[in-house]
N, C-alpha and C positions, 0 to 999 in steps of 0.2 A: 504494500500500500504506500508506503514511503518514498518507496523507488518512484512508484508512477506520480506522485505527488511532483517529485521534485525533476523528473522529467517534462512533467506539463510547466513547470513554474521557469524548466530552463527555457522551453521551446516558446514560450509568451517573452520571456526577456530578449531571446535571439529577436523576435520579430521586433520589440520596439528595438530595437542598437540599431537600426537600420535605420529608423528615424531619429537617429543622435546625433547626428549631423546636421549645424543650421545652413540657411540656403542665403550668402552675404546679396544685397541687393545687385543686378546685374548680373551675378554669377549666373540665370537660367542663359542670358545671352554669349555668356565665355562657349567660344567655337570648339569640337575636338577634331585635332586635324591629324594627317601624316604626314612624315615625316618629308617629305617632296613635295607638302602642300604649303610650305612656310618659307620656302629658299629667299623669296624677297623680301622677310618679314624681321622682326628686330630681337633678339634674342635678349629676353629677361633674366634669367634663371634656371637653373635647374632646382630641383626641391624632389626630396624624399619624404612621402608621406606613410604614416602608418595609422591603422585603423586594427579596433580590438576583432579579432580572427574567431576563438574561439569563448563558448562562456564556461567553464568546468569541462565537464567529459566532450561538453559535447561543440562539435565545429561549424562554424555560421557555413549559410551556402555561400560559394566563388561567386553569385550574382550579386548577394548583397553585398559582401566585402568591395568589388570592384563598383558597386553606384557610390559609396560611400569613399571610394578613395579617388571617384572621379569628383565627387560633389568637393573633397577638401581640393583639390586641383583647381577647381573652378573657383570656387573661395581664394584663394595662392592668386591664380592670373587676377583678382581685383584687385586683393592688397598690393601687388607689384605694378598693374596699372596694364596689364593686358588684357588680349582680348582672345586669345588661342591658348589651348597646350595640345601637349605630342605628348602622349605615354611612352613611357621608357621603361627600361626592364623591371622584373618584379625578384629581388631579393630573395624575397622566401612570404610565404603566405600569408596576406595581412599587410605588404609593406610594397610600395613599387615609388618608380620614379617619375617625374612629370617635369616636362622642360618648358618654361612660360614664354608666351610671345605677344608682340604688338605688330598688328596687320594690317589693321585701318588706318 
């Protein structure tokens, strides 16, 4: 009984951690580009972000982890004053790279 108790209580906490990320204003309009979409474009930054992966036993899904580490990316391009980022590689699960840019 225990067990399923605290399985329901992980499997509600994973769903809210997805929304624990706030959304900084204009970040909906920060672009995600590739990497041969930006050659004219002015290079901010790079930034490594990380977002909580797992809660206990149990391990969040690669979908949410990746909206949440794109939403802190896009939060990053405003604080630095872009308008783009490029995904860069991902370290280990929970943690990737993001390179900022200015396009417009």
């Amino acid at each position: 009984m225990r067990l399923a108790a605290l399985g329901l209580l992980a499997a509600g906490l994973s769903g809210c951690a997805s929304k624990l990320i706030g959304e900084r204003i204009g970040a909906d309009q920060v672009v995600l580009a590739k990497e041969s979409e930006v050659a004219k474009c002015k290079s901010l930054g790079r930034s490594t972000l990380s977002v909580l992966s797992s809660l206990g036993p149990l391990t969040r899904s690669a979908e949410a982890v990746e909206d949440n580490l794109l939403q802190m990316a896009r939060n990053e391009a405003i604080d630095k004053g872009g308008d783009t980022v490029v995904k860069g590689n991902s370290l280990e699960y929970g943690k990737r790279s993001y390179e900022v840019f200015k396009c417009k």
